[in-house]
C-alpha positions as CSV (number, residue, x, y, z in Angstrom):
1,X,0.0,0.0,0.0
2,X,1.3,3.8,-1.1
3,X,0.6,6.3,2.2
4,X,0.0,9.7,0.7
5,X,1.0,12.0,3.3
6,X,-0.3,15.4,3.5
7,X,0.6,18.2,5.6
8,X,-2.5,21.1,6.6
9,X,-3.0,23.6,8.8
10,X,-4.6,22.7,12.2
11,X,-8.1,24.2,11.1
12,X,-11.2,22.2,11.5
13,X,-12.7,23.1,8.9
14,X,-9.5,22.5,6.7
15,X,-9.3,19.1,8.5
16,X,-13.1,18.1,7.9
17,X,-13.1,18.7,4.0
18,X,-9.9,17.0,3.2
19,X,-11.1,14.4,5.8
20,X,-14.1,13.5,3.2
21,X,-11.4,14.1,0.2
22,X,-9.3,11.3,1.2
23,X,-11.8,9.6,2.1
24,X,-13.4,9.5,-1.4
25,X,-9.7,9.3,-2.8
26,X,-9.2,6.3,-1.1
27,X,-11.8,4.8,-2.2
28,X,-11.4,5.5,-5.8
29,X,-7.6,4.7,-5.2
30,X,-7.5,1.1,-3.4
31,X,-3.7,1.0,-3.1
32,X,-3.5,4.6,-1.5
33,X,-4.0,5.2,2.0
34,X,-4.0,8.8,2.6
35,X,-2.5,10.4,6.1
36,X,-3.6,13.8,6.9
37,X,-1.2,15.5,9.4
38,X,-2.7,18.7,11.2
39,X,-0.4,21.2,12.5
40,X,-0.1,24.7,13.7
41,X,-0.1,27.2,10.6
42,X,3.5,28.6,11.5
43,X,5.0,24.8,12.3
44,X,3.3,24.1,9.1
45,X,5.7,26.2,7.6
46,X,8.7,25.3,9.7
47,X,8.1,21.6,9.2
48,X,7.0,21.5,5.5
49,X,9.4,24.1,4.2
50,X,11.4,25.4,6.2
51,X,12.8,22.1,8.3
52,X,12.7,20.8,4.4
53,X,9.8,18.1,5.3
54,X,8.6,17.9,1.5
55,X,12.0,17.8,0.2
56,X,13.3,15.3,2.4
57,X,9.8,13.0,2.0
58,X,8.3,13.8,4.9
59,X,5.5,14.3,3.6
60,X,4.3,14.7,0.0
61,X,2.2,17.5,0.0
62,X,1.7,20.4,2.1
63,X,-1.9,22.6,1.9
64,X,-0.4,26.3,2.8
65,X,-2.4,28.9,2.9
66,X,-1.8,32.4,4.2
67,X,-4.0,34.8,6.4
């Protein structure tokens, strides 16, 4: 199984919608499992770009969004 992991800001309604979008990717995907990590919108930053956590593979995708 392929994890998908993708990194968002710690927002519930950020985290409810791309709750339901994974799970509807999943299902049209059977071999991906998709792992939504939630974090704080500046250690979003730090962690994704920053720290270098989509170049290094932590995760795949990051969701950033500004204020």
């Amino acid at each position: 199984m392929t994890t998908l992991r993708i990194a968002i800001r710690n927002y519930a309604d950020f985290e409810n919608a791309r709750a339901e979008e994974a799970r509807r990717f999943e299902a049209r995907n059977p071999g991906v499992q998709v792992e939504i990590v939630s974090t704080g919108i500046h250690k979003l930053y730090d962690t994704a770009v920053a720290d270098g956590g989509l170049r290094d593979g932590r995760f795949d995708l990051a969701l950033l969004v500004t204020d």
